[in-house]
N, C-alpha and C positions, 0 to 999 in steps of 0.2 A: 600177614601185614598188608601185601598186594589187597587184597581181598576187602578189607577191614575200611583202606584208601578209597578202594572201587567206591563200596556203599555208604561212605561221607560225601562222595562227589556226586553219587545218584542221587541221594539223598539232597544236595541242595539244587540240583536241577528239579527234583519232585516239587519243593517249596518255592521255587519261580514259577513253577507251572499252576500253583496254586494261585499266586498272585495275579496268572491270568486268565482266571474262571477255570481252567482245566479240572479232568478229574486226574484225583491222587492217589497212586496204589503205593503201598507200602515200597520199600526200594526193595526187600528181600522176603520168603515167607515163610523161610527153615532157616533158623540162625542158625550160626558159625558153630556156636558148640551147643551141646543137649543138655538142657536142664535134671533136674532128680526132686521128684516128690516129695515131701513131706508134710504132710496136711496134719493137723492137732487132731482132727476127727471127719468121720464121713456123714454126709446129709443122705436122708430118704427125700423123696421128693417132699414130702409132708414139712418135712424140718425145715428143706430148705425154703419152701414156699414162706412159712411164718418168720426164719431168722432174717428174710431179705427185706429189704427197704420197702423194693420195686417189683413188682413181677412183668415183664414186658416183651412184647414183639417189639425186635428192633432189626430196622436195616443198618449198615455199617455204610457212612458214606467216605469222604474222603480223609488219608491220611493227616496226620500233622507231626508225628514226630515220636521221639522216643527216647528213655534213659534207659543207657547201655550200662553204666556203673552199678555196682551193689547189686538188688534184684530188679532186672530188667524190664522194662512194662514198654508197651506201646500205645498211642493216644489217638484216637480218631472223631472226626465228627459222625454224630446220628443220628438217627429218627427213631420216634415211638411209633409203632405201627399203632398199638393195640397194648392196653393195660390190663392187669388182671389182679393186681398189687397196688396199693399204693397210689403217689402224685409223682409223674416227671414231667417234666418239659417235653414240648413236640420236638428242640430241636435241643442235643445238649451232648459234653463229650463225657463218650465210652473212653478208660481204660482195660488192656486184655497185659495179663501175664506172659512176657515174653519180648524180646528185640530183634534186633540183627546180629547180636552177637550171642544170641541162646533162645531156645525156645526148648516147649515140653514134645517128648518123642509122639507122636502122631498128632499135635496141637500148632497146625502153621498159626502164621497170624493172619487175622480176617483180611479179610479186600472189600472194596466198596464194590458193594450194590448185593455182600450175604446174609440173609436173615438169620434171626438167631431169637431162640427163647432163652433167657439170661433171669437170673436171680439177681440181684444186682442190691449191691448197698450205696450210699452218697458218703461221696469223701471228705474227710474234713482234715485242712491245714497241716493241725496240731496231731496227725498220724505220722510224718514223716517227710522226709524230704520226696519223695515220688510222687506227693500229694499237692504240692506246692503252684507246681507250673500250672496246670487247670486247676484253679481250686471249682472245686463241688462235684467235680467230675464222678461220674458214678462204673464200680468194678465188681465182678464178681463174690460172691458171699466165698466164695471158695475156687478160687481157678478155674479151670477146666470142667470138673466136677458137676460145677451148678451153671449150666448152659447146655442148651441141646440148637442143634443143626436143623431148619428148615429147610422141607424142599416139596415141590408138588409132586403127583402122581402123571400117572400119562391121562386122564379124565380131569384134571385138575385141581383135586383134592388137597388141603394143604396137612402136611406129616412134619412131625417133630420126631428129632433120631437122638437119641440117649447115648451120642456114639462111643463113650466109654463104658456103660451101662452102672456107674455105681450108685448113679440116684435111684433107678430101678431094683438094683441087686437088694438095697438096704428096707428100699419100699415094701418087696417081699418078704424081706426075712423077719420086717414087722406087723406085717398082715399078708401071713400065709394064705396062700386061694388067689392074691389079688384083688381082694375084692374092694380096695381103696380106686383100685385102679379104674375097674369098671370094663376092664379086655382080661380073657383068659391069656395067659403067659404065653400059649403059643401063639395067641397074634402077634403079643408083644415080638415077637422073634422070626418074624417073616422074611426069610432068604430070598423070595421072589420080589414083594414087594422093595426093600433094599438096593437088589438089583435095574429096576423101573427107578426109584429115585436118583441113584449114582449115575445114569443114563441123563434123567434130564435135567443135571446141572453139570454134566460136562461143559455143555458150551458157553458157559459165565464164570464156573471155575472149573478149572479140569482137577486143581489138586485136592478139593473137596470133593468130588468123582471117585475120584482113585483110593479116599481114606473112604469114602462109603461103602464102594467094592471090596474093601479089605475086610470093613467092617462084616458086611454081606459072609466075605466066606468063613471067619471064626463062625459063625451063625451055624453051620452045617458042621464045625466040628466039636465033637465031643470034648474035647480032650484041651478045648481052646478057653476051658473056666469062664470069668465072667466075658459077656458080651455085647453087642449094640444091640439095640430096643427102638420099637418103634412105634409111637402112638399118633392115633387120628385126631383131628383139629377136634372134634366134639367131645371123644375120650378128657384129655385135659382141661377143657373148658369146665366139663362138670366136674371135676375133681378140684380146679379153682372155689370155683361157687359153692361147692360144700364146704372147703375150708375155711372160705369168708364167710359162712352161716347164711348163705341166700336161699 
């Protein structure tokens, strides 16, 4: 209950802070209690590129708020970097699955200024009460799932990290070889590289850091089943363009 108080009170100190141009991070980035899966079905990248709205590079800028009741989402403002899908706005609000009183086990909630490749569909209304506060706001085709983690190399190369690996896992098991992909699977699964990414976004997020390095060491073991995946800015680019017929 202490706890629950705390992040009402941070929380409206964050939204004063907002009203004076400041930036706004979420009040918490592990809620209170741990969410549990249950997804209707899994995407391959392929699927989920066609089932989503939007295909998009987005940064996450500043917080705005959250519903803790029912199932929990948080809301923020962001930018389109770069589209690959679709029509969004330069500037428009992201929902992520998740609040301060629950989020999914290794899935904090973003902070301003992380990039992210998001599948993303636009929300309407007449879905539900979570859809209400922002109407049009645009969320994941599938939670966690259909989004991957941007981060540079140490040369400055930009990578996209599959950090749960199930959009990859599916990608393979529908075109054995990889050859959708366009990298043999053992790039896809580079311990070192990983390791060079989780380094240089320590210092903007440390807790995105620390789930890459994790990610990093299932990578080296056997026995760790599915894992994080990791593809190069031109690998996905062509794999867009071929599924939009360019």
């Amino acid at each position: 209950m202490k706890r629950r108080i705390f992040v009402l009170l941070l929380a409206g100190m964050l939204l004063l802070l907002t009203a004076c141009g400041g930036v706004v991070r979420p009040p918490v980035r592990i809620g209170e209690g741990t969410g549990h899966t249950c997804f209707s079905r899994p995407y391959s990248l392929t699927e989920a590129f066609e089932e989503a709205d939007v295909v998009a590079l987005v940064q996450v800028g500043n917080w705005l708020g959250e519903k803790t009741d029912g199932f929990p989402y948080t809301y923020y403002e962001a930018d389109a970097l770069e589209c690959y899908k679709g029509d969004i706005p330069a500037h428009f609000t992201l929902m992520q699955s998740g609040a301060s009183s629950s989020t999914y086990e290794d899935y904090p909630l973003y902070t301003y200024g992380n990039q992210l490749l998001l599948f993303l569909d636009q929300t309407q209304t007449d879905w539900g009460e979570s859809y209400i506060q922002y109407p049009g706001a645009y969320v994941n085709v599938c939670s966690f799932i259909t989004m991957m983690y941007v981060a540079n190399a140490d040369d400055g190369s930009r990578y996209f990290v599959d950090r749960f690996g199930l959009m990859t896992y599916e990608e393979l098991m529908n075109n054995p070889g990889s050859a959708t992909l366009g990298q043999p699977a053992a790039q896809l699964r580079d311990r070192g590289l990983m390791a060079e990414l989780s380094d240089n976004v320590k210092g903007t997020d440390k807790l995105l850091a620390e789930s890459l390095a994790a990610a990093g060491d299932m990578q080296s073991n056997p026995h760790a089943g599915i894992s994080a995946f990791v593809y190069s800015e031109d690998t996905l680019k062509a794999l867009f363009a071929s599924l939009s017929g360019e």
